[in-house]
Phi, psi and omega in degrees: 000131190248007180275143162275166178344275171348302193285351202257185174178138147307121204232144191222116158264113212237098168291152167282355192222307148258162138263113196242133191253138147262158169219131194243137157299102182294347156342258189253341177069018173302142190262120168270340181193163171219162197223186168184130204217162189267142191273328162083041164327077190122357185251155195225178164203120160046043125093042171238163186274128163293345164327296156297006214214316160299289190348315204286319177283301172313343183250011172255019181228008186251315189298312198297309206274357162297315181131002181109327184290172183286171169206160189304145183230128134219149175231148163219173189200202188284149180097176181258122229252159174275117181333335187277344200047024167255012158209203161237152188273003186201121190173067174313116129131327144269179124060061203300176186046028186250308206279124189062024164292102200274099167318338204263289188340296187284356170224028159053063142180175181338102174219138149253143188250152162191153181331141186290275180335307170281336143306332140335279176312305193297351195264328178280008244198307192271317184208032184224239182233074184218002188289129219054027150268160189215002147214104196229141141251191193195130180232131165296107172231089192242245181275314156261205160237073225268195202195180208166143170218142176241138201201122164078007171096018164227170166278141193256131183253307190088170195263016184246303204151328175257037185277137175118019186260057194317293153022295194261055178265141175266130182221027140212108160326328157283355206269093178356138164279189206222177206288007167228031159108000192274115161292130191102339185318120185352286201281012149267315173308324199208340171316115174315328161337308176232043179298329162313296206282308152332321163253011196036029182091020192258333174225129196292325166219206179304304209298320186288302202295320168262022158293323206258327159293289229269006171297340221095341170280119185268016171274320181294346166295306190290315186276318195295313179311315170303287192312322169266011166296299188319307178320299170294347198267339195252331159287355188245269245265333160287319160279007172284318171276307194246003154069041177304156155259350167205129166252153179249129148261096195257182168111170176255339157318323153306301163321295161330250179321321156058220189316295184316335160260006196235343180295267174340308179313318189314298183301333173263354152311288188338321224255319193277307205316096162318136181214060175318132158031049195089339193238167211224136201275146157280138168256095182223165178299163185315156150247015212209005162034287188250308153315349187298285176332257165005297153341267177267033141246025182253323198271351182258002166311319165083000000 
């Protein structure tokens, strides 16, 4: 290994399904190796998150492959992380024992926390594909719909913690609310959650419904077009609040769907979209696919 110690530091993505880790060049931001473990969501020891406890082991086992020394961690995860960034303060409902687990306590040394979805951003943003923007945002789109903003050459937090939760933009007003009362919602619109009652039980997920497009089915031609009609309507209103020069699409759905989401997205830009004198914001995909989270909570070490 030819980076020394000093230069390395540990990234953590702490998932509802994995957890996936690095060991990084704080630098340069070259991956010397990366891992990936089941987060085991509900399971405890002697009334600790096996979660925490996996964490714990990845970073005595990253570390070993370091040479032994301690080293900087940032991790990130789901909820709204404390502004001080040592745990995250809010993550209702789920991934019990996560919420005000102070990380720098519990694994003695240095950690910064921070939202997953901005930790994204921040890893496409440093060695992916925002690199040299200084205004971007970047929405997620998977069993939900998470977001991120990078604005002025920073990460935009707000003041709780939740600024970037694009997901929860209202773009129909009759439209059910969605789990954090917005009626109507991006993540109602296109989140795989809720693709049953949308699709009326006809596609189990994103993937089956554009297996069932590219088939030929014009009922699934029909529900994937709305949901990115929704999509484009709800990105020309976001860039109108924050005037990025790139949106990131991330997410797996995005992953998925590639050109099928991005053709359609085009046209209904073309329709929504504000354009002073020309110009038209880039759309382009996530690069940095599983790593991203790692990435930028190694990068939010600063």
């Amino acid at each position: 290994m030819s980076a020394s110690t000093s230069e390395l530091a540990i990234g953590i993505d702490l998932g509802g399904t994995n957890i996936k880790a690095a060991l990084i060049e704080r630098g340069t931001g070259r991956q010397i190796t990366h891992l990936s473990r089941p987060t085991r969501d509900g399971e405890f020891v002697e009334g600790v998150p096996q979660f925490a406890l996996t964490v714990r082991s990845i970073v005595a086992e990253l570390e070993t492959l370091a040479g032994g020394q301690k080293l900087p961690v940032g991790l990130s995860a789901p909820g709204l992380a404390h502004p001080e960034g040592h745990c995250i303060q809010w993550m209702p409902g789920r991934m019990h024992g996560l919420e005000k687990l102070d990380w720098s306590t519990f694994l003695n040394r240095q950690v910064n926390v921070l939202n997953d979805a901005q930790a994204a951003l921040l890893g496409e943003v440093w060695v992916g594909a925002a690199q040299g923007c200084r205004d971007v945002f970047m929405v997620t789109l998977g069993t939900g719909v998470g977001g991120a903003i990078y604005s002025g050459g920073r990460l935009l937090k707000g003041t709780l913690g939740r600024a970037g939760h694009l997901g929860h933009i209202t773009t129909d007003l009759n439209a059910p609310v969605d789990l954090f009362g917005t009626p109507g919602s991006l993540e109602v619109a296109i989140g795989n959650k809720t693709l049953q009652a949308r699709g009326k039980g006809q596609y189990a997920t994103t993937h089956a419904l554009l297996a069932a497009c590219a088939a030929g089915d014009a009922d699934a031609e029909k529900i994937w077009l709305e949901s990115v009609r929704h999509l484009a309507a709800g990105l020309a209103s976001l860039i109108n609040v924050v005037d990025p020069e790139l949106i990131i699409l991330g997410g797996g759905i995005a992953t998925g769907a590639g050109e099928r989401l991005l053709e359609p997205l085009a046209v209904f830009l073309d329709q929504y979209e504000w354009r002073p004198g020309g110009h038209q914001v880039r759309l382009v995909l996530a690069a940095l696919g599983d790593d991203a989270g790692a990435y930028g909570a190694v990068h939010s070490l600063g």
